[in-house]
N, C-alpha and C positions, 0 to 999 in steps of 0.2 A: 510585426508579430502575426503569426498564424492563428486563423480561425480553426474553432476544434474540427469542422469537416474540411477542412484544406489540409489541416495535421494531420489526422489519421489518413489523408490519401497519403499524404508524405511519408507515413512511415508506414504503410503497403507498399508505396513503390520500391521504398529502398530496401525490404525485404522481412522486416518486421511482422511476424505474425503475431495478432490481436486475439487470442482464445476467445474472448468473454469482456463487455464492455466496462470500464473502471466505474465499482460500484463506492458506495461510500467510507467503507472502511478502508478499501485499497486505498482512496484520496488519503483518508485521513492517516495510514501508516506511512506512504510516502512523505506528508508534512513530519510528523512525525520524525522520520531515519534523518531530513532535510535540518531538522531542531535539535536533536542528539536526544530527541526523549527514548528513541529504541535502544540507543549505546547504553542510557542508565537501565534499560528494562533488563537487558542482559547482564549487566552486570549484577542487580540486584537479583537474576537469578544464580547469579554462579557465586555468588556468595551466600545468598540461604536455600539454595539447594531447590525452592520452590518459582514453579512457573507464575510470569506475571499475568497471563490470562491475553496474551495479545492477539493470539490467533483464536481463541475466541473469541472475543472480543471483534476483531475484524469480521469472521466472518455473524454472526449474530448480526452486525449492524449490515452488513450485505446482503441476507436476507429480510431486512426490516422495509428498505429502500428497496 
């Protein structure tokens, strides 16, 4: 397994650009989409018509960290 500064060489080299380094809500939306809790956030919006507040939510905790 890759260490985190051997990964992010690795994926500079293979062409991947890094805008901004992964802060805590990105972690935590990735685990997330990985558990299917994003599958049910979108679903529960497309059935009551109302946002479930995730990309607030993300970012808010990205600027907290």
């Amino acid at each position: 397994m890759l260490q985190d500064s051997q990964s992010d060489t690795y994926r500079y080299e293979i062409g991947e650009r890094k805008s901004r380094p992964m802060m805590l809500g990105d972690k935590l939306e990735r685990v997330f989409r990985l558990v299917g809790i994003k599958r049910a956030a979108k679903l529960y919006e497309a059935k009551t018509g109302r946002s479930c507040g995730c990309d607030k939510r993300k970012e808010a905790l990205n600027r907290i960290i």
